[in-house]
C-alpha positions as CSV (number, residue, x, y, z in Angstrom):
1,X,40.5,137.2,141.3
2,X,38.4,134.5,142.3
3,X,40.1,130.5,142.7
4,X,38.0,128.1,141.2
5,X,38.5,124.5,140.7
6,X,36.3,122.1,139.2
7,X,36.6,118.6,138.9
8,X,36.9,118.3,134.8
9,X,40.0,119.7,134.1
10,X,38.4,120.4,130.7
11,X,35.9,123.0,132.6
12,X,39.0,124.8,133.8
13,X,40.0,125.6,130.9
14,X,36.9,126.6,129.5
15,X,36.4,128.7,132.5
16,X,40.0,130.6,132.4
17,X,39.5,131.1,128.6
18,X,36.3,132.9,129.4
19,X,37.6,135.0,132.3
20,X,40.4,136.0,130.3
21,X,38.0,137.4,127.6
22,X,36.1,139.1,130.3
23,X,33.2,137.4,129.2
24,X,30.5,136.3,131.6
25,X,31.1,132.5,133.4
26,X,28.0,130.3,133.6
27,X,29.2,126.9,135.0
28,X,27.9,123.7,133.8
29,X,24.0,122.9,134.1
30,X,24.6,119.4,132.6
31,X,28.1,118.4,132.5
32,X,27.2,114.8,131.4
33,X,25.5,116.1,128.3
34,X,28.2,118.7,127.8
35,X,31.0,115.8,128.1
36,X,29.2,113.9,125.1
37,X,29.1,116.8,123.1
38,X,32.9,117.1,123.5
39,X,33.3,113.6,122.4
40,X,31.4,113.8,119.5
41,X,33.2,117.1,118.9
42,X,36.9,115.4,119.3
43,X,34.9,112.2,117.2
44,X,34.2,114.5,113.9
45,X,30.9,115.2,114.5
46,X,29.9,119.3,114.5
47,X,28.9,120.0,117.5
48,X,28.5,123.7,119.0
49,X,29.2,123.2,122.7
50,X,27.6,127.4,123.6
51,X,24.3,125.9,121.4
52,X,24.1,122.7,123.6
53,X,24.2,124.5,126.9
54,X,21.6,127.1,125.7
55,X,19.5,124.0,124.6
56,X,19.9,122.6,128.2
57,X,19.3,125.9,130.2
58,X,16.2,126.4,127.9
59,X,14.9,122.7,128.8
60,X,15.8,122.8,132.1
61,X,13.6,126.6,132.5
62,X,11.1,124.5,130.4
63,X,11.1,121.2,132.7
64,X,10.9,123.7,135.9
65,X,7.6,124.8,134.6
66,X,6.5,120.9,133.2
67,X,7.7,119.5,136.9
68,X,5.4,122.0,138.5
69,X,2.6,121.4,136.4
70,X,2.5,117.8,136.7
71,X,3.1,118.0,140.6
72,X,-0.4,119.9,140.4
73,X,-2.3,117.7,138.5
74,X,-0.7,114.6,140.6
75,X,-1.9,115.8,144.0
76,X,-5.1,117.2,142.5
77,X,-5.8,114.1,141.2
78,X,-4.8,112.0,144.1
79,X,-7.4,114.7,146.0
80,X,-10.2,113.2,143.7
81,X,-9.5,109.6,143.9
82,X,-9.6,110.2,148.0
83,X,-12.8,111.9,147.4
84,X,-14.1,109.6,145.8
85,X,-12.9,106.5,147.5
86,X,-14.2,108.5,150.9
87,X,-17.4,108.8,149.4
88,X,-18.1,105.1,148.6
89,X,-17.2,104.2,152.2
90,X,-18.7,106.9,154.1
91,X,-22.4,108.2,154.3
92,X,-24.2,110.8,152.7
93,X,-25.4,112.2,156.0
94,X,-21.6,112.3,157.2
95,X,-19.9,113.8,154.1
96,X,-22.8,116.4,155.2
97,X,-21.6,117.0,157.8
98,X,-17.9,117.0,157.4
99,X,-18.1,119.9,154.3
100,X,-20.5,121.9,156.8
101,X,-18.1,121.9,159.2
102,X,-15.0,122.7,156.9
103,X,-17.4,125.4,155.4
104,X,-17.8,126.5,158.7
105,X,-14.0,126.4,159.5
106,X,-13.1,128.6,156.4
107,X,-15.8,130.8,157.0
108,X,-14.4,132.4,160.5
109,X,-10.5,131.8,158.9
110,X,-12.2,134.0,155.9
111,X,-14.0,136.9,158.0
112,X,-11.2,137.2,160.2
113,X,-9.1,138.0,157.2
114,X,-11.6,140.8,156.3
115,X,-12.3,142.1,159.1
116,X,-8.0,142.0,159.5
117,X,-8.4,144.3,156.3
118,X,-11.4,146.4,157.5
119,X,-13.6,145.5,155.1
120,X,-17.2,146.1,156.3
121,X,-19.7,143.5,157.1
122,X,-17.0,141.0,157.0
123,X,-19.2,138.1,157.9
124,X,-21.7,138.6,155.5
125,X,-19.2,139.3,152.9
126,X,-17.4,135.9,153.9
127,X,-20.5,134.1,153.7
128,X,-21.2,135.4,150.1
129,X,-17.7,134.4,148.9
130,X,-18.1,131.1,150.0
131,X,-21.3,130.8,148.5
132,X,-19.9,131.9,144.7
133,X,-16.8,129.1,145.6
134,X,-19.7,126.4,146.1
135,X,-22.2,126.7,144.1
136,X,-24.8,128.2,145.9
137,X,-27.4,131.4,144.6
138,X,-26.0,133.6,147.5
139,X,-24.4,133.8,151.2
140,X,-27.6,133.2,152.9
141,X,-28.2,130.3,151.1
142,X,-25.0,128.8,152.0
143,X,-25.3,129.8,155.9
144,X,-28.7,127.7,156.1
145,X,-27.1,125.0,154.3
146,X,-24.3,124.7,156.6
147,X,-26.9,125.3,159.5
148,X,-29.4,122.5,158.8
149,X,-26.0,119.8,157.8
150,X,-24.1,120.7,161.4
């Protein structure tokens, strides 16, 4: 049988209760909140103790997804506000230069991925991906773009 000890001795019991039932033994996600509910409980107050830690597990699956969400728009927006604070101190001719030369990067990390998969014509194929993810009518487009801002 397994030993385990918590700090709350009120957990302890909880816990033997359970494993004496057989009855599957989720510890804690919030012991603060589940503390409160006890005193509120021992206070008068209805509370369901199995209904609060649902609640929590639910919010805490729910908050996962929030966290992540908001860390995305953070960092995308902080990507925008460096854009654009880049573009009021640097030149056109230089912010030229710099995509053409990420473009450029991505396009030999992007063929060597196809041609790692055996797709055919992989630079050409790169090249017209690229294009779609920028905006222009088609791969060769892009290629004399990148060719005349170098």
């Amino acid at each position: 049988m397994n030993k385990r000890r918590s700090r709350d001795p009120q957990t302890d019991i909880v816990y033997a209760s359970f494993t004496s039932t057989g009855a599957a033994v989720k510890p804690a996600r919030d012991p603060l909140a589940l503390g409160i509910a006890r005193d509120l409980e021992e206070q008068g107050f209805r509370i369901d103790v199995e209904k609060v830690e649902a609640t929590l597990a639910k919010l805490e699956t729910g908050k996962r997804d929030e966290t992540a969400a908001f860390i995305k728009k953070s960092f995308q927006k902080r990507d925008a506000l460096r854009r654009a604070a880049i573009a009021q101190l640097v030149p056109p001719a230089v912010q030229r230069k710099r995509l053409a030369a990420v473009i450029k990067h991505e396009h030999a990390a992007f063929a060597a991925k196809l041609r790692r998969r055996g797709v055919p014509r992989p630079i050409t194929q790169a090249w017209e991906e690229l294009a779609k993810r920028y905006g222009h009518t088609n791969g060769y487009a892009l290629k004399r773009w990148v060719r005349r801002n170098r």
